[in-house]
N, C-alpha and C positions, 0 to 999 in steps of 0.2 A: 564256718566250716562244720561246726557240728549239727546244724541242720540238715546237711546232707542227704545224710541219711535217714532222718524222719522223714522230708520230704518226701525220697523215693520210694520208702516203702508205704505210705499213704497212697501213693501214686500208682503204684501197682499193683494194691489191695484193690483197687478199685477197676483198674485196665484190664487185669487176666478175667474178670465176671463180664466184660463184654463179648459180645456174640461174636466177633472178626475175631480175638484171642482166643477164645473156647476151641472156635474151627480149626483154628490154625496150630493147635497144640495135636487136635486131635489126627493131624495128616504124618505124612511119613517120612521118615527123613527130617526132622523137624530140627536139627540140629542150627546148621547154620541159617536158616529164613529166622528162627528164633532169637539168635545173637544177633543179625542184623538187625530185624527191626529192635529190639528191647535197646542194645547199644544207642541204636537212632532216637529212640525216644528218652533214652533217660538223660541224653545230651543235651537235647532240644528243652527238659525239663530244668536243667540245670541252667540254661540260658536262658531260661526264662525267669528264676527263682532269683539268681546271683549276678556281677554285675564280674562277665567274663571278655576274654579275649584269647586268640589263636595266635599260633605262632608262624611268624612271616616271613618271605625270601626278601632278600632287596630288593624284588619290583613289588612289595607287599600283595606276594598271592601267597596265599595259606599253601604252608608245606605237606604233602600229604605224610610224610614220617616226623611227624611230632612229636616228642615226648612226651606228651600229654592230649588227650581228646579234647582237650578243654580246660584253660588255664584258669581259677577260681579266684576272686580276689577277695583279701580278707588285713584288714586294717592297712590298706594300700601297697598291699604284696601280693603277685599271681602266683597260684601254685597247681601246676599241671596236675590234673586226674586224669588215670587211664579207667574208662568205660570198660568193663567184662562180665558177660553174660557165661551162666554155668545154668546143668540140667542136674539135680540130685541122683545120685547113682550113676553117673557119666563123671565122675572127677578124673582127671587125667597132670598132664603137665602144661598148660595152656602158654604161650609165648606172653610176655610182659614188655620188656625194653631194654635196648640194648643199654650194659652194664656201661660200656665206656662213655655213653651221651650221657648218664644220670652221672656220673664219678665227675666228667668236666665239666658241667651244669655246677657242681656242688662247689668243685673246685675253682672256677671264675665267680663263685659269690652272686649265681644265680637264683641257684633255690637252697632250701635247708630239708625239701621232703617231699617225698613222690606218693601220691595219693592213688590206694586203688577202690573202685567204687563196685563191688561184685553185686549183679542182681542174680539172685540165684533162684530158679523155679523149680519146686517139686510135682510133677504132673502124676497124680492117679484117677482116683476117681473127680476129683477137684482140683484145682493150682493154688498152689500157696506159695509167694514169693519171701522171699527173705533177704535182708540186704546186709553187706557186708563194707565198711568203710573206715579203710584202715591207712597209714603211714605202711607201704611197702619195707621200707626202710627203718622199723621197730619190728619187723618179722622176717630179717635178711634168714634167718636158722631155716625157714622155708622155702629159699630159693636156691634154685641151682643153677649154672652158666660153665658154660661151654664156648670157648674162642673159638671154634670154628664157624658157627652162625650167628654167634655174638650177642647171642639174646640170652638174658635172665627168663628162668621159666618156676613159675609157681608149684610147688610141691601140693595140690589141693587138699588131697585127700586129708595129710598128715595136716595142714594148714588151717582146716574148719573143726579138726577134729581139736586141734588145740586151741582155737577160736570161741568154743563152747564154752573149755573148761576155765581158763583166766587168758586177761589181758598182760603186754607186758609191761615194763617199765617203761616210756619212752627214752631212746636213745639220744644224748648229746650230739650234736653234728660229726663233731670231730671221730666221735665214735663207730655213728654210720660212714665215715669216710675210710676208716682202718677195717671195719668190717669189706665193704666193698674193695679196695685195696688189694685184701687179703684173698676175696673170693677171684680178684683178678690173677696176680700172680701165679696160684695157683693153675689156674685154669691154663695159662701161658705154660707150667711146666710141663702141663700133662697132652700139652697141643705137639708142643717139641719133642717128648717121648714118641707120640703115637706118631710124627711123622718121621722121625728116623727110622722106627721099627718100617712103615710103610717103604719106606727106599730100602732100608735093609733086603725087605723080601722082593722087593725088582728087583736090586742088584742082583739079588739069585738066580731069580725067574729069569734073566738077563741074559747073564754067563750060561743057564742050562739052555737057552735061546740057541745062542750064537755055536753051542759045542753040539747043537743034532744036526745032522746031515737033512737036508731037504726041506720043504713046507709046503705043509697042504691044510686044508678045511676039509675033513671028514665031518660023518655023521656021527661018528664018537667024541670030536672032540663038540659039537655043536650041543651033544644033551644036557649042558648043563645048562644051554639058555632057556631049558623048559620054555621051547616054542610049540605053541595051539593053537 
């Protein structure tokens, strides 16, 4: 596994100086055409380099929600890596995976550790790529999750910022398990706050419903759908 990361950034010190990358940096919008293809390629690199496999339904067709782009094997153990492409100065909160598939994963003594592979491109006058290849789960402090859409999201900015300065300890299983845990519960409390509050104000909206007299669709009450 610790090739990984050499490999990919040999890989793409050499790719972004081809004349199709050059172009293609140089266009607009360049956001998502760039995470696809790099995603695409740094998979197809890995399957090429490592001796991998995908995860499969019971009619063995590759599931397109996998916790992993690509399961890595290393002293006869697969270990899902999720593929992500970033733009430098575009860091945001990028979707990862959902919290509870990695927590049941861990807890059926499937895996011990969720690998993220970030190819990161800095475009100015040149591209310089950078690669980042980490245990998601010795940097849980950087993720945040939300029950509502159920996905773990990467904190980047604070995440490479603290990436430069030191690595961390690697974490015990058990430990990334109370970590995640922790980040679940939570998240569960503040799903249940926000959704009483939300019935709270229907109940309101409700009761002042049913106590006016009449109903109609005006042009006053429509401005707020800011329609153009």
């Amino acid at each position: 596994m610790r090739a990984v990361a050499r490999e990919s950034l040999a890989y793409w010190r050499e790719e972004v100086r081809r004349r199709y990358f050059v172009d293609l940096a140089k266009g607009k919008e360049i956001g998502h055409k760039l995470a696809d293809l790099v995603d695409e390629k740094t998979t197809a690199l890995l399957t090429l380099k490592h001796v991998v496999k995908h995860e499969c339904d019971h009619k063995e067709r590759r599931k397109t929600r996998s916790i992993g782009d690509v399961w890595v094997e290393e002293n006869g153990i697969y270990h899902p890596v999720n593929v992500k492409t970033g733009i430098v100065g575009s860091e945001g909160q990028p979707n990862l995976v959902s919290l509870k598939k990695v927590l049941s994963a861990i807890l059926a003594r499937q895996i011990d550790s969720y690998y993220l592979l970030i190819v990161k491109m800095g475009i100015t006058d040149s591209i310089v790529p950078s690669v980042f290849f980490v245990d998601m789960l010795d940097y849980l402090d950087y993720v945040t999750f939300d029950s509502g859409p159920g996905q773990m999201m990467l904190r980047a900015k604070s995440f490479f910022a603290s990436y430069t300065k030191s690595s961390p300890t690697p974490k015990d299983v058990r430990e990334k398990v109370r970590l995640l845990m922790a980040k679940y519960e939570d998240a569960e409390k503040r799903l249940r706050k926000n959704r009483e509050q939300d019935l709270a104000q229907y109940r309101d909206e409700f009761r002042e419903f049913l106590s006016s007299s009449g109903f109609s669709v005006t042009p006053e009450t429509q401005k707020s759908l800011m329609l153009r």
